[in-house]
C-alpha positions as CSV (number, residue, x, y, z in Angstrom):
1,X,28.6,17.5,-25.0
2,X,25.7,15.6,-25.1
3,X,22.8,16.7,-27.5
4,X,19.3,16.4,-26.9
5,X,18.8,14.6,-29.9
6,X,21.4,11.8,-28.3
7,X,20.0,11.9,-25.4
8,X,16.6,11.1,-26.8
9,X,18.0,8.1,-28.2
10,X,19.5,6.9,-25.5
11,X,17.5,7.2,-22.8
12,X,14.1,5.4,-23.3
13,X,11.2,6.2,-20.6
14,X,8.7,4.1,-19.4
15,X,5.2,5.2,-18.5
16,X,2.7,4.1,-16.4
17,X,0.7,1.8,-18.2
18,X,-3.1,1.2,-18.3
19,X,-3.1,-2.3,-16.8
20,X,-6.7,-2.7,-16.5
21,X,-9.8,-1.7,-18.4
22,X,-10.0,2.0,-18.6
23,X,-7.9,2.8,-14.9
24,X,-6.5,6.4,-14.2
25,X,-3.8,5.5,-12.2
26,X,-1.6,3.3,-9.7
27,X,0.5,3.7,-6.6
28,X,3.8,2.1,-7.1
29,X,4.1,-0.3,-3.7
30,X,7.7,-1.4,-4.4
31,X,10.4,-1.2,-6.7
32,X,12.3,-4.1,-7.8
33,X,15.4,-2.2,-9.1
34,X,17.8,1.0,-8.5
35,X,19.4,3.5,-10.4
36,X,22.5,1.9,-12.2
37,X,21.3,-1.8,-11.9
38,X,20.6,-3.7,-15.4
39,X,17.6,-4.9,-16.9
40,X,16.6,-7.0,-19.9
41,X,13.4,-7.1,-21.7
42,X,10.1,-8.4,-20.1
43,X,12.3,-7.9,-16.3
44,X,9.8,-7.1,-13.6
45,X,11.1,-3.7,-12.5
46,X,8.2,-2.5,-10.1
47,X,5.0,-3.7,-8.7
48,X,1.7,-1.2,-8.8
49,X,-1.3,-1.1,-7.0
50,X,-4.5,0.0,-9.0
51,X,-8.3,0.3,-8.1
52,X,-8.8,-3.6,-8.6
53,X,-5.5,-5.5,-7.9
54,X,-2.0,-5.8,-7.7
55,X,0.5,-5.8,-10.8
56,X,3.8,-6.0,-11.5
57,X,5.2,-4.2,-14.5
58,X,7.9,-5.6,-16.7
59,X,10.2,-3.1,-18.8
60,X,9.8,-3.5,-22.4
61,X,13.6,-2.7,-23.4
62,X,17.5,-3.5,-22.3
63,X,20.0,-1.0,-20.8
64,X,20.9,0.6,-17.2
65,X,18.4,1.9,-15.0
66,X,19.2,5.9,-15.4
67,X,16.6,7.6,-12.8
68,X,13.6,6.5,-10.9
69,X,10.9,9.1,-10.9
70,X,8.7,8.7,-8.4
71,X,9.3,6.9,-4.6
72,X,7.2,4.1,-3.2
73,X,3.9,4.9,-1.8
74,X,3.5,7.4,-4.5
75,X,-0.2,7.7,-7.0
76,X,1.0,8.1,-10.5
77,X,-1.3,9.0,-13.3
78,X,-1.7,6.3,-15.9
79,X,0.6,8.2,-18.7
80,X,3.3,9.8,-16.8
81,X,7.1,8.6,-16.5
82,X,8.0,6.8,-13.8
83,X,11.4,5.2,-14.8
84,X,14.2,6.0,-17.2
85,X,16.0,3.7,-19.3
86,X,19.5,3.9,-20.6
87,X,19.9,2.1,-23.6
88,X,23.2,3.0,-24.6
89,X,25.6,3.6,-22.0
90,X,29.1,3.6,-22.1
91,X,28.3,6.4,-24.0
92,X,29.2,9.4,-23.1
93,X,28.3,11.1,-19.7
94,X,24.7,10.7,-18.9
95,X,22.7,13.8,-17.9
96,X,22.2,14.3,-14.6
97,X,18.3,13.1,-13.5
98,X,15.3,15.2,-13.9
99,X,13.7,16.2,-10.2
100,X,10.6,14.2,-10.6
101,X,7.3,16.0,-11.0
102,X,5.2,16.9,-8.5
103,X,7.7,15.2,-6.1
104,X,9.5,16.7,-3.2
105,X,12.9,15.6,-2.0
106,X,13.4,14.2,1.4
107,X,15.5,16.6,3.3
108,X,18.7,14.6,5.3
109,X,20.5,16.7,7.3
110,X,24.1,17.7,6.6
111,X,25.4,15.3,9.5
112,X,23.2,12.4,7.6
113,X,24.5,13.1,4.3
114,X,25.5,10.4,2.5
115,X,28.7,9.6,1.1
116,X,30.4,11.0,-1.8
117,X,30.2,8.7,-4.9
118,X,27.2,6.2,-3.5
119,X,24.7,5.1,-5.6
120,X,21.2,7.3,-5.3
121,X,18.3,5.1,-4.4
122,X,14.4,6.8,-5.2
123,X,14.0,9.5,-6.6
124,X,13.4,11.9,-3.3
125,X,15.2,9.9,-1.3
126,X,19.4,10.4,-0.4
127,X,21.3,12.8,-2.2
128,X,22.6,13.4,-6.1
129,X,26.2,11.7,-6.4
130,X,27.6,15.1,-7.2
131,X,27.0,16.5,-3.9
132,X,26.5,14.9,-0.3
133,X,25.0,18.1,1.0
134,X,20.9,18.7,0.5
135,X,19.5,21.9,-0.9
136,X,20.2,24.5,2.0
137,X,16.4,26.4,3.0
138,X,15.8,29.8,4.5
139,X,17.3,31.7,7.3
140,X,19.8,28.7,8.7
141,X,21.9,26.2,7.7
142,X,20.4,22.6,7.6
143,X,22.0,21.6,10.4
144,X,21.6,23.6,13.5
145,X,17.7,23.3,12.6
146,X,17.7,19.2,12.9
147,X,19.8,19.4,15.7
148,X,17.4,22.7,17.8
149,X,14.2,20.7,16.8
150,X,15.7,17.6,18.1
151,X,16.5,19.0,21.4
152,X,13.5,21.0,21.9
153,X,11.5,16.9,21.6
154,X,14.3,15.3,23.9
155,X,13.9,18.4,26.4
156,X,10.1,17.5,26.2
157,X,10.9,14.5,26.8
158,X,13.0,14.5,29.9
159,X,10.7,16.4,31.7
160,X,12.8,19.9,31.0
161,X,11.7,23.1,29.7
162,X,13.2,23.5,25.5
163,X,15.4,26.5,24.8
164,X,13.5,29.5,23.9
165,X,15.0,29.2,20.2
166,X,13.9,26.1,19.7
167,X,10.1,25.2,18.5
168,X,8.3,21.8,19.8
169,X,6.8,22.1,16.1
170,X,6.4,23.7,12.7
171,X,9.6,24.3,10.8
172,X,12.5,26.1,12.4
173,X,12.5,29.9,11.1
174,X,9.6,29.4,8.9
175,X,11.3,27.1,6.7
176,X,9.7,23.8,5.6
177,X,9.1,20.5,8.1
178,X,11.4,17.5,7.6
179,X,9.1,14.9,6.9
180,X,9.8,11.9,3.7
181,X,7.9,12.6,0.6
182,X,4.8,9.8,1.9
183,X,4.8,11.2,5.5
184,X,4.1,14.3,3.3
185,X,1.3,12.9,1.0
186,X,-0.4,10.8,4.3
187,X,-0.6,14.2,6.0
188,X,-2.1,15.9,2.8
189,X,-4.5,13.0,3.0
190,X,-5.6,13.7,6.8
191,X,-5.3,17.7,5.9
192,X,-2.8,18.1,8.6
193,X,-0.5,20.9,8.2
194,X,2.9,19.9,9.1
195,X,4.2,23.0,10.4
196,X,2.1,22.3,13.7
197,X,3.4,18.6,14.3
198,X,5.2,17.6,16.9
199,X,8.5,15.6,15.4
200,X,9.8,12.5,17.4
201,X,12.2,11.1,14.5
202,X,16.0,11.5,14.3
203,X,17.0,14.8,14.1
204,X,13.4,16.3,13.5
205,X,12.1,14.2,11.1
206,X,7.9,14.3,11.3
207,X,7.3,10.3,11.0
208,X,4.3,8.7,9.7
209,X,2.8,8.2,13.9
210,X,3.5,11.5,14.4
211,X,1.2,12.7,11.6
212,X,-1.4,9.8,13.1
213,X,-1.1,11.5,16.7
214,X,-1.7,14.8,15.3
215,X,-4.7,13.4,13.4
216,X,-6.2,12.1,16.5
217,X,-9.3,13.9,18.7
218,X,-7.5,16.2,21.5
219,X,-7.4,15.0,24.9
220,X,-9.6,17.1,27.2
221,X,-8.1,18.0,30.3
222,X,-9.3,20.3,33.4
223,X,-8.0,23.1,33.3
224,X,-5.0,23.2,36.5
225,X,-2.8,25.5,37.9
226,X,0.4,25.4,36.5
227,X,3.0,23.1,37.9
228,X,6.6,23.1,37.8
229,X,7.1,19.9,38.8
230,X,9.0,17.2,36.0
231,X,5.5,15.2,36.0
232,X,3.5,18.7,35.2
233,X,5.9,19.3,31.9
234,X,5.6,15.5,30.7
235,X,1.8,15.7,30.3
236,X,1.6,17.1,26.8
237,X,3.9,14.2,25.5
238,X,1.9,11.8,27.6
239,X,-1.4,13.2,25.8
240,X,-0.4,13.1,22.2
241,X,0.7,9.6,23.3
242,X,-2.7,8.6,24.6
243,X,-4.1,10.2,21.9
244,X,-2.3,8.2,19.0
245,X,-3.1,5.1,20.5
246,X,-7.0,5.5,20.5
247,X,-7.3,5.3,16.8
248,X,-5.5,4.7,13.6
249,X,-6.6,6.7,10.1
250,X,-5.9,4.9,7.1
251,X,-6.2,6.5,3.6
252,X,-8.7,5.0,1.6
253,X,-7.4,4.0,-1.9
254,X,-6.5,1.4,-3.9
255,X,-8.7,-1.7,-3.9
256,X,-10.1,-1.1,-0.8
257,X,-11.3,2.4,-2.6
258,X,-12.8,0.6,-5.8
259,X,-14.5,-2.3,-3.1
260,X,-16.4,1.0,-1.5
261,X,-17.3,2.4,-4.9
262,X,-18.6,-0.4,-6.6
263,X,-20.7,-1.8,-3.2
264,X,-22.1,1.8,-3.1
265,X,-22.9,1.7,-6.5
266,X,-24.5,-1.7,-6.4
267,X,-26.5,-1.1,-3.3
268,X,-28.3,1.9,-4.5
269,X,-28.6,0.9,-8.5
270,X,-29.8,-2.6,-8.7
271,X,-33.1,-3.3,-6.0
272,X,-31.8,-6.6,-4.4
273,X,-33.8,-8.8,-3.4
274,X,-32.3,-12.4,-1.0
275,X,-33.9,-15.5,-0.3
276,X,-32.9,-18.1,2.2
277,X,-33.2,-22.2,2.3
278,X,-31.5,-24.5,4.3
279,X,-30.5,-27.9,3.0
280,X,-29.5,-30.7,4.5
281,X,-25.8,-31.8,2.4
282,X,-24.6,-34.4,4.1
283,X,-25.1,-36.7,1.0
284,X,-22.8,-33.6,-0.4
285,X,-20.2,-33.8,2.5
286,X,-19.7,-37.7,1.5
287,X,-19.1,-37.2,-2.3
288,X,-16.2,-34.9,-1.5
289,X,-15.0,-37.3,1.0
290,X,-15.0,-40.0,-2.0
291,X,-13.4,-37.6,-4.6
292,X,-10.6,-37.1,-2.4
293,X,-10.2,-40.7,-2.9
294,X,-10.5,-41.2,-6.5
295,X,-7.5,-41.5,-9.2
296,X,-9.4,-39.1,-11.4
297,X,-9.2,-36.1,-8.9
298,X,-5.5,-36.3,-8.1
299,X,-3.5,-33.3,-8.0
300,X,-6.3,-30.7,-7.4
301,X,-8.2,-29.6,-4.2
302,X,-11.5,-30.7,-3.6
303,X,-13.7,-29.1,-0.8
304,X,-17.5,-28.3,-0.8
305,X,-17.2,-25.1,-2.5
306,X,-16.4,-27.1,-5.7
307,X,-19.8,-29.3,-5.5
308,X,-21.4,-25.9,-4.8
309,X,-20.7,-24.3,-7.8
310,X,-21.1,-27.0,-10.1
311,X,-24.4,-27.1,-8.2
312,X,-25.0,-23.1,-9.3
313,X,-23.7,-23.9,-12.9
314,X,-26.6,-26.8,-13.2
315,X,-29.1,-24.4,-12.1
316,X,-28.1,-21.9,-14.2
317,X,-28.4,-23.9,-17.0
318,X,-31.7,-25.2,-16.1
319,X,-32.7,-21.6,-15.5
320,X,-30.6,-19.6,-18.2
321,X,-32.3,-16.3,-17.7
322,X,-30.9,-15.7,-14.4
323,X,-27.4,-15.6,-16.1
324,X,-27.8,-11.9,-17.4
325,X,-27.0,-8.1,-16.9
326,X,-28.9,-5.1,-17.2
327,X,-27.8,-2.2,-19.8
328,X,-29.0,1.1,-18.3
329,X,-27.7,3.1,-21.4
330,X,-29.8,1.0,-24.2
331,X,-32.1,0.0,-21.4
332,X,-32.0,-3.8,-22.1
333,X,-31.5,-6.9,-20.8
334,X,-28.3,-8.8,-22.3
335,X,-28.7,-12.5,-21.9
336,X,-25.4,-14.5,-21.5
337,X,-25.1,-17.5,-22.9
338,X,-21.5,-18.6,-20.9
339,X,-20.5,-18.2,-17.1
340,X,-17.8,-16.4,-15.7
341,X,-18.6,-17.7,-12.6
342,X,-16.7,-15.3,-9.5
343,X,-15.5,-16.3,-5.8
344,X,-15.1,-13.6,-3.3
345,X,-11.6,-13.8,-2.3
346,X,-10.8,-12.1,0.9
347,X,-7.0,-10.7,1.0
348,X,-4.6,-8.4,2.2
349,X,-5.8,-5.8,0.4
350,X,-9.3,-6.2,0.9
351,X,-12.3,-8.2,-1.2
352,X,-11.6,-9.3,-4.4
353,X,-14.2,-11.0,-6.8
354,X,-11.8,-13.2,-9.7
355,X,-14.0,-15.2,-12.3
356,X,-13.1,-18.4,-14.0
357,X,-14.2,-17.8,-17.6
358,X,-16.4,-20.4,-19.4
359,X,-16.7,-21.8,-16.1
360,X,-20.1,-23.8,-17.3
361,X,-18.1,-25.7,-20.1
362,X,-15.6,-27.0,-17.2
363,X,-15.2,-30.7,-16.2
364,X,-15.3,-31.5,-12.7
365,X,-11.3,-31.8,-12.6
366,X,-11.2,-28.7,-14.4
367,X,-13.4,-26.8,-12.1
368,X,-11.3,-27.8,-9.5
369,X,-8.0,-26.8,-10.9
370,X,-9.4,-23.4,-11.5
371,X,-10.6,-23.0,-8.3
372,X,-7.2,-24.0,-6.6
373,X,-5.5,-22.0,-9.0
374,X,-7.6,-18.7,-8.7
375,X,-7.1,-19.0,-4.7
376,X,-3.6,-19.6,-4.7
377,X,-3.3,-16.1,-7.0
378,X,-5.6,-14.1,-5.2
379,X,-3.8,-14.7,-2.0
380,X,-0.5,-14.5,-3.4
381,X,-1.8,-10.5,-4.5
382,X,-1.0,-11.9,-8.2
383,X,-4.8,-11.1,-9.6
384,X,-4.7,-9.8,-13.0
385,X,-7.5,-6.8,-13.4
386,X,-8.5,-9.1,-16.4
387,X,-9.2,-11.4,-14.1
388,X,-11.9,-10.0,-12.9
389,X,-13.5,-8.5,-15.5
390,X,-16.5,-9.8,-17.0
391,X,-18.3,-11.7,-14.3
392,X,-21.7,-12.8,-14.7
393,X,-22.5,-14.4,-11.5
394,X,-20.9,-15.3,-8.0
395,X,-20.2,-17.6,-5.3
396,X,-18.9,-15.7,-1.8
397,X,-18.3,-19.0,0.7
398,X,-19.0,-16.7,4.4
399,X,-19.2,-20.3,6.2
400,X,-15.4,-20.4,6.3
401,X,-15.7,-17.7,9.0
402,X,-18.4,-19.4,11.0
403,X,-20.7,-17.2,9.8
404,X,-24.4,-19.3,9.1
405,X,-26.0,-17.1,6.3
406,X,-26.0,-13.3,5.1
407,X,-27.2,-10.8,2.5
408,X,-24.5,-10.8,-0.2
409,X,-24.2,-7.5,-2.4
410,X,-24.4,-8.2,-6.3
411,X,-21.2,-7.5,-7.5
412,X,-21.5,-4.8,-10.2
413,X,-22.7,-6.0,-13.9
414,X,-23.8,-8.9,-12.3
415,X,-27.7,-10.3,-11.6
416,X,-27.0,-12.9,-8.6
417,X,-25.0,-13.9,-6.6
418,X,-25.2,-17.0,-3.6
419,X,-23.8,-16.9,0.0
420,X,-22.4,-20.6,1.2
421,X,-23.2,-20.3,4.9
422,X,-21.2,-22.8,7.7
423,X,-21.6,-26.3,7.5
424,X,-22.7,-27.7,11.1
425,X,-23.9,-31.1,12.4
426,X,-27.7,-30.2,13.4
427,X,-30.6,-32.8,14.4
428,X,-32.5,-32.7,11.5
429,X,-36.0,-34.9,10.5
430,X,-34.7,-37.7,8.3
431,X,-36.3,-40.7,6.9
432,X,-38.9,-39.8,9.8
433,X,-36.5,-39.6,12.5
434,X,-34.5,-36.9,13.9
435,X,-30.8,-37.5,13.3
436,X,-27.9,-35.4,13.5
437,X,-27.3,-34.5,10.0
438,X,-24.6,-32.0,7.8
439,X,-26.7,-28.5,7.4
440,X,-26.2,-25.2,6.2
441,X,-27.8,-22.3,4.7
442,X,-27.5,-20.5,1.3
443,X,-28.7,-17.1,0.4
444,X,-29.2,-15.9,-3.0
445,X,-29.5,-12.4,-3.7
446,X,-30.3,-11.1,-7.1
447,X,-31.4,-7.7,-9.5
448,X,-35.2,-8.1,-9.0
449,X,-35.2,-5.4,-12.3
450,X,-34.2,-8.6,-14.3
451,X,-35.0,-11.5,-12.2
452,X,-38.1,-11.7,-10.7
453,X,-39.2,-14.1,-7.5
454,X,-40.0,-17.3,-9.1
455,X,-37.2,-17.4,-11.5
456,X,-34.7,-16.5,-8.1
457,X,-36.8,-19.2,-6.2
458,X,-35.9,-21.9,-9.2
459,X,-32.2,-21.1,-8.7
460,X,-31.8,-21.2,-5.5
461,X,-34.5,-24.7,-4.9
462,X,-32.3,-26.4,-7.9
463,X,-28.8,-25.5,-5.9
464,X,-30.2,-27.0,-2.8
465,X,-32.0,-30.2,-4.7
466,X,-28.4,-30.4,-5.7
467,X,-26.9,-30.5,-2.5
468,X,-29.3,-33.1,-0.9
469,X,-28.7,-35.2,-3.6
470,X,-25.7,-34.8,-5.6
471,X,-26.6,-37.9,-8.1
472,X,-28.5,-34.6,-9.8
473,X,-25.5,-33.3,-11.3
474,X,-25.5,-36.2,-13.6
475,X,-29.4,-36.7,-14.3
476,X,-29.7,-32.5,-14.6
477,X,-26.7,-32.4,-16.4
């Protein structure tokens, strides 16, 4: 028999770390391993969501995947287990796993079961190899209640009236709804109770739509005499139908949470203050379409967006007092004498703002390569929380969508940040005539408790000087 002092030294748990700067917790989105497979130091076993971007977590030891605590889709406190490691096996009979905290099992009916001797998957999912039957519930074997909540849906279905025994929905003789353990946490989310949902899975299983139609505003009907006819019984179906289809709830969390927060934040801390200019850059447009061209530029992605923010970086160092951040605790104003310079990445997963650190001490090619690079990541979902930490100003390029010009939000810590509007041939006064020249329009907004209007007016004139004529980069350098 196993003691617990041998099993303590063979099996090694892994929590959830803290995998940005002071986070709470993480959903797991996907787990890269099961139960019995075999890992090695630094393997990725997981990838986790948190409040700024997603990470995948590598296990710091050898040995055999023992138990996975907690299913995909699930929030885990930064601290708690969430897999288990053996490190010595071959042994001596392992322990059976620990039920996961704060997790409930999915419930497979008897006829579902799976088969004796198969490997378990999640945590909460499938069965323990030592039995292919779930944990019987109150009143009535698992069984007969999948199989009368089944036909009661099908009878609604076809247009029949359900057997008296059977409810449409709730749990059969007050026991508990078959729903998976996220269909359980999305309805917790919504505040639906599942005992009044209709179930249209297999064998009585509440799935995540049915949760969504419940969610969604009643259809309003007139009132009507009743009718017997198959059409009459259909409507109810027909409504929670139409009803699921009008709208979709989704939970907020995540980054899309932290985007919310920190815009909130931002809007109502720092008095922002945005001013416009539009510049002609066609003498702009012609320098990138040479520095595609030359030797010195090969291998790296040049576009307009990297002439604007080596545009920025030259005004900021002509105008280093914009390049700060207000400290409401010690009520100062913290100077920075380096730029972290951010680009608003739009993703999957919602806005992201990555910096490229020491961006002002960057060469052209440089810049470049960190740009590519930081795009390539942030769509790939592979943006380290260190990443983007410790911004101090930033470039979001809104002309990709068409869009002309906007009011940019600060990011938070930061004092300004410049919106890149579209680029569009326009007939524009040059040299005395009207041409059709290259145009677009920048917005800078910016902390007017740090930077007041002519020192905001300096940046953004020097960023558009630079963009009529880009021979400033090297006499402003």
């Amino acid at each position: 028999m196993t003691t617990m002092t041998e099993t303590s030294a063979r099996f090694r748990e892994f929590k959830m770390p803290d995998v940005g700067e002071g986070l709470t917790e993480a959903e797991i989105l996907k787990w890269f391993v099961q139960p019995g497979d075999t890992v090695t130091d630094g393997q990725v076993v997981c990838e986790v969501e948190t409040a700024k971007a997603a990470v995948e977590l590598p296990i710091p030891f050898d040995g055999v995947v023992h138990e996975l605590r907690f299913p995909e889709g699930t929030t885990v406190d930064v601290g708690q287990v969430i897999i288990a490691i053996d490190v010595a096996p071959g042994s001596g009979d392992a322990p059976a796993p620990a039920a996961a905290p704060a997790q409930e099992p999915v419930e497979v009916p008897e006829a579902e079961a799976e088969p004796k001797g198969r490997t378990p998957v999640l945590v909460g999912y499938g069965v323990a190899e030592s039995s292919t039957k779930r944990r019987p519930r109150k009143g009535a074997s698992a069984a007969p209640e999948a199989a009368a909540v089944a036909a009661a849906v099908q009878a609604e279905l076809n247009g029949h009236a359900a057997p008296a025994a059977a409810p449409v929905a709730g749990a059969p003789d007050g026991g508990r709804p078959l729903a998976k353990p996220p269909v359980r946490k999305l309805a917790k989310d919504l505040g639906i109770d599942l005992a009044t949902v209709v179930p249209t899975g297999k064998d009585g299983v509440i799935t995540r739509e049915d949760v969504h139609a419940a969610a969604a505003p009643a259809v309003t009907a007139p009132v009507a005499a009743p009718d017997p006819s198959p059409a009459a019984s259909e409507a109810p179906a027909a409504a929670v139908a139409s009803a699921s289809t009008r709208e979709t709830r989704i939970p907020v969390k995540g980054v899309r949470k932290a985007i919310a927060q920190a815009m909130v934040g931002s809007a109502f801390t720092a008095p922002h203050v945005t001013e416009f200019v539009t510049v002609d850059v066609t003498r702009t447009m012609k320098l990138v379409a040479e520095l595609k061209e030359d030797k010195d530029m090969a291998g790296v992605r040049v576009n307009p967006l990297l002439i604007i923010a080596k545009a920025l970086l030259v005004a900021i160092k002509r105008n280093p007092e914009v390049n700060a951040a207000w400290d409401e605790a010690n009520q100062e104003i913290v100077q920075k004498h380096y730029v972290n310079l951010g680009i608003a990445a739009a993703t999957p997963r919602g806005l992201i703002v990555p910096n490229i650190k020491d961006a002002h001490d960057k060469t052209l090619p440089q810049l470049a390569a960190a740009l590519g690079e930081l795009v390539t990541t942030a769509r790939d979902g592979k943006t380290s929380p260190a990443a983007m930490a410790g911004g101090t100003v930033t470039i979001t390029n809104v002309g990709v969508f068409g869009v002309d010009t906007g009011t940019p939000i600060l990011n938070p810590g930061e004092s300004a940040i410049l919106a890149v509007g579209a680029i569009k041939l326009q007939p524009w006064v040059h040299k005395g005539k009207v041409k059709a020249r290259q145009v677009t329009t920048l917005a800078l907004s910016f902390d007017h408790r740090l930077v007041d209007g002519e020192l905001g007016s300096k940046v953004l004139a020097d960023v558009a000087a630079i963009l009529e004529q880009p021979k400033r980069l090297i006499t402003w350098a």
